[in-house]
N, C-alpha and C positions, 0 to 999 in steps of 0.2 A: 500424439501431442506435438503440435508445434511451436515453436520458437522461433519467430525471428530474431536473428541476431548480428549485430555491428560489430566486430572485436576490435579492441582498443586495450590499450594498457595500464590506464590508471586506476579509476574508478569502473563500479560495472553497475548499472542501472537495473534491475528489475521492474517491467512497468505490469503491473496484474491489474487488468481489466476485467469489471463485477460488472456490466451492464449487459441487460438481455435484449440490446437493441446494438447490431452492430454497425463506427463510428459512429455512436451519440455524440452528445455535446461534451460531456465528461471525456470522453478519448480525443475529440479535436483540440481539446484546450490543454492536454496532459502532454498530445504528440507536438503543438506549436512550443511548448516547454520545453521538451524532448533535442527539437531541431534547434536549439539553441544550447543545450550544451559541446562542453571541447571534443574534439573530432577524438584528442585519446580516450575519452571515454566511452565504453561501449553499451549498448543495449540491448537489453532482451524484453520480448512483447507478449505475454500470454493472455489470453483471453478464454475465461473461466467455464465462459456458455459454451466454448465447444469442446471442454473436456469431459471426458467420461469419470466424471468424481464423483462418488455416491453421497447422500446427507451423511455426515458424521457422524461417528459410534464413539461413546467416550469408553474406554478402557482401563482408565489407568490404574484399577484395583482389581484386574485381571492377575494370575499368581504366576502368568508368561508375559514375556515382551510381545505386543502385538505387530506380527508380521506386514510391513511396509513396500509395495514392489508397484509395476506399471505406473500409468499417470502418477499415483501419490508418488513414487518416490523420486521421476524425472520431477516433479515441481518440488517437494522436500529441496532437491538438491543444485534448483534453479534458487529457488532462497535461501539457502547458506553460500550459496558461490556471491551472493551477491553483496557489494558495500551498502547499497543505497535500494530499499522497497519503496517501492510507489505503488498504493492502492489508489485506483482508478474507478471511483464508483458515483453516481449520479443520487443525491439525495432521493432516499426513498423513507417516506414518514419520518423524515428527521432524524436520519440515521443512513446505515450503511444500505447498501441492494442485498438480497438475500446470496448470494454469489460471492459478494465480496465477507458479508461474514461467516459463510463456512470455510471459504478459506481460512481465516483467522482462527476459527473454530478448528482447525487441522491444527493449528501451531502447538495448541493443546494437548493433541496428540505425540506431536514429537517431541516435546519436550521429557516425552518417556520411552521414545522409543533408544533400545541399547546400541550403542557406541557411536549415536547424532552429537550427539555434544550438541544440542539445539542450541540452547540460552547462551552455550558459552560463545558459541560461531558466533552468535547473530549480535553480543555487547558489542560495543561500539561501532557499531555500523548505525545507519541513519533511515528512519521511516518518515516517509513522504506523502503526502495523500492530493488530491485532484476530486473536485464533485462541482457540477452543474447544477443550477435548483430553480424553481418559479418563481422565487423570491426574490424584490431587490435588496430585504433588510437580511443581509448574509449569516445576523448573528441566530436565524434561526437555525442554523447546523453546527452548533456549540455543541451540543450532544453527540454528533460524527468527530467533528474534533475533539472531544475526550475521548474517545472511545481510543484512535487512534494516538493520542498522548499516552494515557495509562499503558498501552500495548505495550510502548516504547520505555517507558519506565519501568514495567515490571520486567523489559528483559535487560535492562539498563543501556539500552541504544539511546541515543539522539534522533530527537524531533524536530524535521524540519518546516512542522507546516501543512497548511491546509492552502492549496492556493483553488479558488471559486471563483464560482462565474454563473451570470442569470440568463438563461432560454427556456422556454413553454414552447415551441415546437423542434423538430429535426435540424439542425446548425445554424440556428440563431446564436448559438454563442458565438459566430463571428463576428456578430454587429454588436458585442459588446467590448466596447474599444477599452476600456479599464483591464476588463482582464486577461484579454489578449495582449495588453500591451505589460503586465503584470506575469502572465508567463514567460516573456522572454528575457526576464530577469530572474526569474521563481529560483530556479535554482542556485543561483549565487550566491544569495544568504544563509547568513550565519546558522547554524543547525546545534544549539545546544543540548547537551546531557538533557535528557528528558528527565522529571521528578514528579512525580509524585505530591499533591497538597503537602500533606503532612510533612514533606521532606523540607519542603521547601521553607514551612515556617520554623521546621528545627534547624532549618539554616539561619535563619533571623535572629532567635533566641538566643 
């Protein structure tokens, strides 16, 4: 497994890249984001397509903790080191790339494996998301953006967002000047407590 990484001392980025196409548009636009955060904060880069992570086995009504080690447990504990996840995935059918959701589909895992303290590391830290798509009307990745909101809610982190962008071939998302000019602010803003619908209208009530 590799990892690049920046150290710095504030915040710590994890950036997990889901695309089976290496730098797509979806990593140019995540990394022009990237080079725009503060120098104390550091980063780490994983790219999914070259780990050796098998499809996931759900477990959790197994009568043992299921044993966690190689690749899974360096990335396990690449995302609890981290304040801030950014899944890096390029619109596939309106939704995540198959890469970027078994990663997610691991989270499932550890939330049972014994003495992770998964959910509790990961509350209040902040998830991030980055996707590229055909489309110029971007609300058709509403569907990727719940996915990754609910994540964030049910482990009670903060969501900061989906920041998007439109290319149909190999780095044309650099000739989209909206959203390149859109990630080098992306990270700035405000990143509230992720909720839940329902939560949010028993907030109203």
């Amino acid at each position: 497994m590799t990892l690049d990484a920046a150290h710095g001392t504030d915040r710590s980025f994890l950036f997990v890249l889901g695309s089976s196409r290496a730098e797509g548009n979806s990593e140019i636009l995540a990394r022009e984001a990237a080079a725009h955060l503060p120098a104390g904060f550091s980063q780490r880069w994983v790219d999914l397509s070259g780990l050796d992570l098998p499809d996931f086995r759900d477990g959790r009504h197994e009568t043992t903790g299921r044993p966690v080690g190689g690749v899974e447990e360096l990335l396990l504990r690449a995302t609890v080191e981290a304040t801030d996840v950014v899944i890096v995935s390029p619109l596939y059918w309106y939704s995540l790339s198959a890469q970027a959701k078994r990663y997610l589909d691991y989270w499932s895992g550890w939330l049972n494996v014994p003495g992770s303290d998964f959910k509790e590391r990961m509350a209040g830290g902040t998830l991030w998301g980055v996707t590229v798509m055909g489309h110029d009307e971007h609300e058709v990745a509403d569907g990727l953006v719940t996915g990754l909101s609910h994540s964030a809610a049910y482990l009670r982190m903060r969501f900061g967002g989906v920041l998007t962008g439109t290319a149909t071939r190999p780095g044309r998302v650099r000739a989209d000047e909206a959203a390149m000019a859109r990630a080098r602010t992306f990270f700035q803003g405000a990143a509230p407590l992720a909720r839940f619908p329902y939560e949010e209208a028993d907030a109203v009530a």
